[in-house]
N, C-alpha and C positions, 0 to 999 in steps of 0.2 A: 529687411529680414524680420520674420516674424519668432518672438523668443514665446515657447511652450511651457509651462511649468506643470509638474506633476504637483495638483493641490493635497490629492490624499490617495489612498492604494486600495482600488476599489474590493469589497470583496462581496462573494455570493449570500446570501440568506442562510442558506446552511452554515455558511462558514461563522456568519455573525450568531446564529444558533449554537453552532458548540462551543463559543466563548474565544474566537480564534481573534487575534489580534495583527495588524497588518504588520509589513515589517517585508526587508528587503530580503531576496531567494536567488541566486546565482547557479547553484547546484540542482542537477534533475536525478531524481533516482526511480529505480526500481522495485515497487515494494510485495513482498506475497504477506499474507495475511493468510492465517490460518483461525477459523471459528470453531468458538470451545463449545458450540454448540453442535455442532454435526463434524466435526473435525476435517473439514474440506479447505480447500484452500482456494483466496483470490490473489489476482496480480494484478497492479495497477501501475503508473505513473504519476509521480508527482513532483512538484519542487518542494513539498513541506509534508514530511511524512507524518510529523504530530498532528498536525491540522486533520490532515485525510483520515489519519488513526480513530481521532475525534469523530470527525463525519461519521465513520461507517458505526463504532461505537455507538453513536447518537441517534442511530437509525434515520441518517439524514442522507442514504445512499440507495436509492430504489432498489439496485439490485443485488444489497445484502442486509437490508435494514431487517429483515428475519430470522436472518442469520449470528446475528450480535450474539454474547461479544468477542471481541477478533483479539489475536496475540501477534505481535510480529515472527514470523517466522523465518527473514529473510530480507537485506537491506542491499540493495547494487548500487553506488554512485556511479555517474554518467558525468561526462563534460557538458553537455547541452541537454536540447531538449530530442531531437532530432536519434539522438544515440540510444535516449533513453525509449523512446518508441522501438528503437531494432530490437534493445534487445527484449524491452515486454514483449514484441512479436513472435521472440525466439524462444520465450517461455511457453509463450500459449500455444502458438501450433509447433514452432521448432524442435532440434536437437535437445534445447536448453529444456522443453519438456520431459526428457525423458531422463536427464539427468538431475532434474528435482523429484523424480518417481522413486531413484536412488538415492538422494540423501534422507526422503521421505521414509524409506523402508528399514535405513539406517539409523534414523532417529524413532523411528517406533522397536526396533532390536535393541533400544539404549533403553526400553519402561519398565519399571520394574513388573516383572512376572507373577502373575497371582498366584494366590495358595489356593493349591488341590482340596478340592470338592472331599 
């Protein structure tokens, strides 16, 4: 029988670009990200939401590296990896859509109100 050993925990270019350090991830989550730039939001998956945070921050994410920079506005922990795909699925085109459209309308009802012209 042949014994395997993990020598080190690879990681992407990006990742070694925003200063991301290797290190063990068990937990998958769900993460929306809201950019204080145009105030839109993404959703993604990850096992390391600071890392990813990093990325998109670092404009080391094609397709928000424009958009920088991001707040979280939203964290789901998942048991697997597997879960965490359903339910990013279920934000982006699902139910789960239209009930971040309501907390969204909810937390913009929570800003404060400008003063009259």
């Amino acid at each position: 029988m042949v014994e395997l050993r993990v020598l080190e925990t690879w990681l992407s270019p990006a990742c070694r670009q925003a200063g991301v350090e290797s290190g063990t991830h068990h937990m998958y989550y769900v993460y929306i990200l809201r950019s204080e730039k145009d105030g839109n939001l993404y959703i993604g998956k990850t096992n390391n939401v600071e890392r990813r945070l990093k990325e998109h921050n670092g404009g080391h994410t094609v397709s928000t590296k424009n958009r920088a920079p991001f707040s979280i506005f939203k964290i789901i922990t998942c048991e697997n990896e597997e879960s965490a795909r359903q339910i990013e699925k279920e934000y982006k085109k699902g139910y789960k859509r239209e009930e971040l459209k309501r907390e969204i309308i909810g937390d913009v009802a929570e800003w404060p109100k400008a003063a009259p012209c």
